[in-house]
N, C-alpha and C positions, 0 to 999 in steps of 0.2 A: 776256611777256618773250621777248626771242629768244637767240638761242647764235650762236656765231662759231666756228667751226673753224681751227685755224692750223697748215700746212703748212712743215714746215722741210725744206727739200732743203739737201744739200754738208757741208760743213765750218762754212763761217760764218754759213749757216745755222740750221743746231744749236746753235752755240753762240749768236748773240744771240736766239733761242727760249731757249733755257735759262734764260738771262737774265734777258728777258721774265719767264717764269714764276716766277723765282724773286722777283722785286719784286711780282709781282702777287701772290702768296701772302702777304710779308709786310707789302703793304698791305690784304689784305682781314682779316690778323689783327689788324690795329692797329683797325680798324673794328668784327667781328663778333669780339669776345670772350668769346660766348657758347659759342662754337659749332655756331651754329646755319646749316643749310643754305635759304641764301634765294635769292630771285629775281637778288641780284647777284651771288653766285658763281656761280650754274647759269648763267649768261652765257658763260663760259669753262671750268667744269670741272664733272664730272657725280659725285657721290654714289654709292659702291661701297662695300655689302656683301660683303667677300673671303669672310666664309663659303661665301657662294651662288656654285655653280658655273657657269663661263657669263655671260651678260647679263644674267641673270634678278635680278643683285644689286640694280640700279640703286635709289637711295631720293631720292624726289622731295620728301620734307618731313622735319623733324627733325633730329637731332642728325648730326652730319657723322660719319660712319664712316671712308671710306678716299677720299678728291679723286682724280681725276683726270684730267687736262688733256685737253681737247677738242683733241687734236694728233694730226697724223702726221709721223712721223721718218723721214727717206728720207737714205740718203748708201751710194755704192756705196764707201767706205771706211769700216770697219765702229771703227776707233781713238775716234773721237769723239763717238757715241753710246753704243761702250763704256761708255767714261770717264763719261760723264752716267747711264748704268746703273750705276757704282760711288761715283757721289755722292752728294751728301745729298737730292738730287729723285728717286732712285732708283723709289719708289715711288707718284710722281705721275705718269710714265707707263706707258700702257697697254702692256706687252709686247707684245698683238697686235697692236699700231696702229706698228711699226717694220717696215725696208726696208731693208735693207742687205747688200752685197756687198763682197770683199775683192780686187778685182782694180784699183778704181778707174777714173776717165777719164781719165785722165792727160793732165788739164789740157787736151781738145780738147772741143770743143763738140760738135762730131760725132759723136762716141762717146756722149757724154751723150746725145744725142738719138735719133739714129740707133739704136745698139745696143741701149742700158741702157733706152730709150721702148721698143723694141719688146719685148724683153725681160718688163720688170718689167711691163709694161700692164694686165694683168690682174691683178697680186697689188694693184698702187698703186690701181687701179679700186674692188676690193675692199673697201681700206682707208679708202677715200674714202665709199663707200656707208653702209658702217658704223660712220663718224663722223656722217654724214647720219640715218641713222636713231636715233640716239641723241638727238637734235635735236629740241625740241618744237616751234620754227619757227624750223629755219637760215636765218640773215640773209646771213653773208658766210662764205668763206676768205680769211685773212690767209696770202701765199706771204712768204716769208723765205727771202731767197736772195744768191747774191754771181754778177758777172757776170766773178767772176777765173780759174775753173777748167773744167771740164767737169761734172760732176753736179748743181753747183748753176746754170750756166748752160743749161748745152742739155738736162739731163735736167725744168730748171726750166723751159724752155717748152714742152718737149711736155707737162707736168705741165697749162700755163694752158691749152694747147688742149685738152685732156683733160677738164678743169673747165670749160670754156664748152660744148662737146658736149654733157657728162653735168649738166650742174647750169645751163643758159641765165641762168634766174633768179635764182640767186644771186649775190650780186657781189664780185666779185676783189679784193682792196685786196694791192699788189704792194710790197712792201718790199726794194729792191735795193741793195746796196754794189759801186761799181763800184771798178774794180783804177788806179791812176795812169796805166797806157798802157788807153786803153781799147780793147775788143774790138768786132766789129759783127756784130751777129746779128739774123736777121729776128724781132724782141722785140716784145710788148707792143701790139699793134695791138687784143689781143685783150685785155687789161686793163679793168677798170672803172677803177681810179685807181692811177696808179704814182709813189710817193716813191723815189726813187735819191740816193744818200749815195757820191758820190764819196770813194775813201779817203784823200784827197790833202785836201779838205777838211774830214773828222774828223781825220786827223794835227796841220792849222795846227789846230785847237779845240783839241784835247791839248797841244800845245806851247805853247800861249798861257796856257793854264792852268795849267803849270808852270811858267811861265817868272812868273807871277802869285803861287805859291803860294810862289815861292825867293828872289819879290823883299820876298816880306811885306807886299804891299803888300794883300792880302785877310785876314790874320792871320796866327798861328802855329800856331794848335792845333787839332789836327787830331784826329777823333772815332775812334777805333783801329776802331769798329763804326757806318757812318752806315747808316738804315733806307734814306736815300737811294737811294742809290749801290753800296752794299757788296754786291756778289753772288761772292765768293771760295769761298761756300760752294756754289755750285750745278756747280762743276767742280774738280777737285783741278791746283790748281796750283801749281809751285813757286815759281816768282815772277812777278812783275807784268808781263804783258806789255804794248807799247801798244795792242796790239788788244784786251785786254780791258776798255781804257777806250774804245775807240771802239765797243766792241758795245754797250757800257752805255748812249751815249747814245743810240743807235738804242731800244737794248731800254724806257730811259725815254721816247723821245718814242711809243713803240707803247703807252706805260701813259697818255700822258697821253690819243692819240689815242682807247683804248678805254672813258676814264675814266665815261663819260656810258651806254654801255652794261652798267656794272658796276653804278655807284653814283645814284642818287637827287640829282636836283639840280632847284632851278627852272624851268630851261628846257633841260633835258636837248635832246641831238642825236643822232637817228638814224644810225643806219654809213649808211644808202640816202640819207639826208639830203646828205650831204658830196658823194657824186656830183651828186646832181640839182641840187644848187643849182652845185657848182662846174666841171661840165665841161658848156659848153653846147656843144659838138663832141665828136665821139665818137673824131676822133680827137687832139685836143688835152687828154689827161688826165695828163702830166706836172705834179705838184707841187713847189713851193717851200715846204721847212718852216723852222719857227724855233721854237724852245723857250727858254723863262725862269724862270725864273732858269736858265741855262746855266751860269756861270763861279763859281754855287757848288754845283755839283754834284760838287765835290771834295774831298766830307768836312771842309768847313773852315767853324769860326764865326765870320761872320760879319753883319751888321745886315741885316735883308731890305730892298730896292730899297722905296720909293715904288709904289706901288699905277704912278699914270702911269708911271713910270721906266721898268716893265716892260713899257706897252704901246710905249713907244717904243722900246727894248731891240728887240721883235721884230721890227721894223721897220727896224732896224741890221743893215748888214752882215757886222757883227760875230756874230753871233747868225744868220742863215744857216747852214744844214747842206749849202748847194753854195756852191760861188764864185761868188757872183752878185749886184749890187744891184737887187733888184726897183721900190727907190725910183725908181731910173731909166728905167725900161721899164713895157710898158703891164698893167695888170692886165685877167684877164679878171672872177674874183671873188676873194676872200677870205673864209676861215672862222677866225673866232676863238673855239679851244677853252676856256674861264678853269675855274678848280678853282681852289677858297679858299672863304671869304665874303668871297664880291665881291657886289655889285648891280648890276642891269641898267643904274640908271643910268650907274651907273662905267661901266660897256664904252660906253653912246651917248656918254657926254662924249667918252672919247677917239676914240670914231671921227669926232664933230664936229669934235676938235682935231689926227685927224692927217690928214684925208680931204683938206686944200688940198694936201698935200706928196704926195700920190700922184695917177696919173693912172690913172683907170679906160678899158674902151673907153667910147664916145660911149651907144653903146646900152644898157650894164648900171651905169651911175652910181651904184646904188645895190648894188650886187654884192656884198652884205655877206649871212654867215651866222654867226650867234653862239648859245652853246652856256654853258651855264652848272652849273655840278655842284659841290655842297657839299663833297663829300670833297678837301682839298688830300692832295698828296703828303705820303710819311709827311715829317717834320722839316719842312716848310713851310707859310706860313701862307697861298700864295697862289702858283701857276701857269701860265702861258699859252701854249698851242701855235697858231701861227700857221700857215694852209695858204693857201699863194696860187698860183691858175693863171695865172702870169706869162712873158711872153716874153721875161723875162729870161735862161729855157734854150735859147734857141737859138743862143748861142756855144759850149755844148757838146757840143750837136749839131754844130755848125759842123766845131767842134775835132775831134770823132769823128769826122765825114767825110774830112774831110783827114788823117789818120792812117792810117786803113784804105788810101784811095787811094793812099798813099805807098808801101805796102808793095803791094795788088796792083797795080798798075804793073807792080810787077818779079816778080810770081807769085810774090812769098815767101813761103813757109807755107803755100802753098796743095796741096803735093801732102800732107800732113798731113792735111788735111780731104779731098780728093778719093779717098782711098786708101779711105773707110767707104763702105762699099755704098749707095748710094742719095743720097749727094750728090756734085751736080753743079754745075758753075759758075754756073748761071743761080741759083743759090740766091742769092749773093755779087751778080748783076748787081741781082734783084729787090730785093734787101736795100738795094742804094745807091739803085734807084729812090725806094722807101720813103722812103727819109731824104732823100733831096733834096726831096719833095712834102711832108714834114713841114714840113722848113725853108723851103720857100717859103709854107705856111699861116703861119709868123710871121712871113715878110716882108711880107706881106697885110696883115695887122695893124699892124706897126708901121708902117706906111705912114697909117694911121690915126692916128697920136698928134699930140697939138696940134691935131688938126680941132677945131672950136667943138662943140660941143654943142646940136643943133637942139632946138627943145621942138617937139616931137611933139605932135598935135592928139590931144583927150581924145572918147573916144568919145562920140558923141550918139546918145541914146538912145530910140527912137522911142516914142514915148505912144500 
């Protein structure tokens, strides 16, 4: 069995990690009611003896003493992992395993990087090791981060250069919330796979969802306490904000993403699985997710979708966690995560019944990875996390270049970044190189779609 380590740097970081962990706790209780410490929790959190002082507690078999999350807490604003140290998860992390400073980056990327990278390097280095060695065979780091401020942006990629350095073999799975104006930072070259959640497109999900729950057109009654969805108790808050429904759903599609590394299912899927099948370019590992049941994950009873409904639901742009329809643009693969009792069969039908309506490239026609794991989410009876590396993200790319450009044009903001020791312009010129060679690899591609499909001559085999 392997361990995944997961990295919360910033503000909103922390909190949809909190999140995360707090649904992942109380779906492994709804499972292991024994108490007993098995192969699927030791996947995310490790067994502590508090009597024993030190490291020395750790208990590999038997009855669960004291959990604690396979994480590191990093925020040079010290208010909101406070706050998750005077929660109800108080005790599911490790005090040593936190990083935090009271000065902040006030909201520049530079400072994140620059400063608070050289700065902390060595204590975060540390902390990093010592999650590592905790690890019977660390598989991945999951980074949790937002690209809206400065600690969780720039201190978050000196963080993944820092982890490819020290850890090569291990691989990166990047969880990122961008801000509605987006920012341009030299990001991600150095990712193994990176899911980005514009916040502009969890806001329409939230508002859609309301606007669904007020019209009653999903029902009335609404569960005061869903296992789903309800994480009010993993931070003290006074009341509802939207962003603590929009961490939610990130923090449910990272439960359903880890589902097959927790729990026992029949054709379980690897974390290294998802890269190797789905990014055949190293630098094309931008994903497209979609999660279902989506629009009842608002605490509300109502009748579950049709086994089909839901593979076409992920498929719907509606269901999308970017603005994007991938139906229309070219796929490189697709991974479909299912949790329920589903059958293999189910998932081949549908991919028989939806594979006319999507266009793959010529060369990977069959670009399908599928994953199957017995445990559904708590309160449902069935699933489905859909991952497609599609060029359907290169309008937002698009869009981010042209943004950026607007503003250095006229050097706005830019003596803000130039004033921290060690950046210079050529940072900002190399950054739009970047992105322009990104977006011309999909214009590549899409230049390919509607070609016929050659059938390739079948190896002959010499006797």
């Amino acid at each position: 069995m392997t361990q995944s380590v997961v990295v919360q740097v910033g503000q909103c970081g922390n909190q949809i990690g909190c999140c995360f962990w707090d649904l992942a706790l109380r779906e492994h209780a709804a499972v292991n009611q024994k108490g007993i410490y098995d192969e699927a929790i030791s996947s995310f959190f490790r067994n502590v003896d508090t009597r024993v002082v030190g490291d020395g507690g750790s208990i590999s078999k038997g009855k669960i003493c004291s959990l604690k999350a396979r994480a590191v807490l990093i925020d040079m604003e010290e208010g909101v992992v406070n706050e998750i140290l005077q929660g109800p998860l108080r005790d599911v992390f490790d005090t040593k395993q936190l990083i935090t400073d009271i000065s902040g980056s006030g909201n520049n990327w530079a400072v994140g990087h620059r400063v608070f990278g050289s700065l902390y390097q060595d204590q975060i280095l540390e902390k990093l090791r010592k999650s590592a060695e905790h690890c019977d065979c660390l598989q991945c780091f999951f980074i949790i981060h937002s690209m809206g401020g400065g600690t969780g942006s720039g201190l978050g990629t000196f963080l993944l250069k820092m982890l490819e350095d020290e850890f090569p073999e291990v691989y990166r799975f990047v969880t990122s919330i961008y801000p509605s104006e987006y920012h341009l930072y030299p990001l991600f070259l150095i990712a193994s796979l990176l899911m980005f959640f514009p916040r502009k497109s969890l806001f329409d999900i939230i508002s859609k969802i309301d606007l669904m729950v007020n019209s009653g057109k999903l029902g009335t009654t609404v569960k005061p306490k869903s296992l789903v969805t309800s994480s009010s108790g993993a931070l003290k808050t006074r009341h509802k904000k939207p962003f603590d429904a929009m961490n939610n759903i990130v923090a449910n599609l990272l439960l359903n993403l880890t589902s097959s590394a927790r729990f026992e299912g029949s054709l379980n899927m690897d974390l290294n699985e998802i890269s190797m099948n789905l990014v055949p370019f190293p630098q094309l590992h931008y994903l497209v997710s979609s999660l279902t049941p989506l629009y009842t994950l608002t605490d509300v009873n109502i009748p579950p979708r049709r086994l089909d409904q839901m593979f076409s639901d992920a498929f719907s742009k509606d269901h999308q966690l970017l603005r994007a329809d991938p139906k229309h643009s070219l796929y490189l693969a697709c991974a479909l995560m299912v949790r329920g009792n589903v059958q293999i069969s189910d998932v081949r039908r549908n991919i028989e019944r939806l594979k006319p309506s999507l266009q793959f490239v010529s060369w990977n026609q069959e670009g399908w990875k599928t994953s199957l794991c017995s445990i559904p989410p708590v309160g449902h009876s069935h699933s489905l996390l859909a991952l497609a590396n599609n060029t359907c993200v290169k309008p937002t790319f698009m869009e981010l270049k042209e943004r950026f450009m607007r503003l250095y044009k006229k050097k706005a903001h830019l003596h803000h970044y130039l004033q921290v020791e060690g950046m210079e312009e050529s940072c900002f010129t190399e950054a739009v190189s970047s992105l322009s060679a990104l977006i011309q690899e999909y214009n590549q591609l899409d230049a390919t779609k509607n070609m016929p499909v050659q059938d390739l001559p079948r190896l002959s085999i010499a006797m």
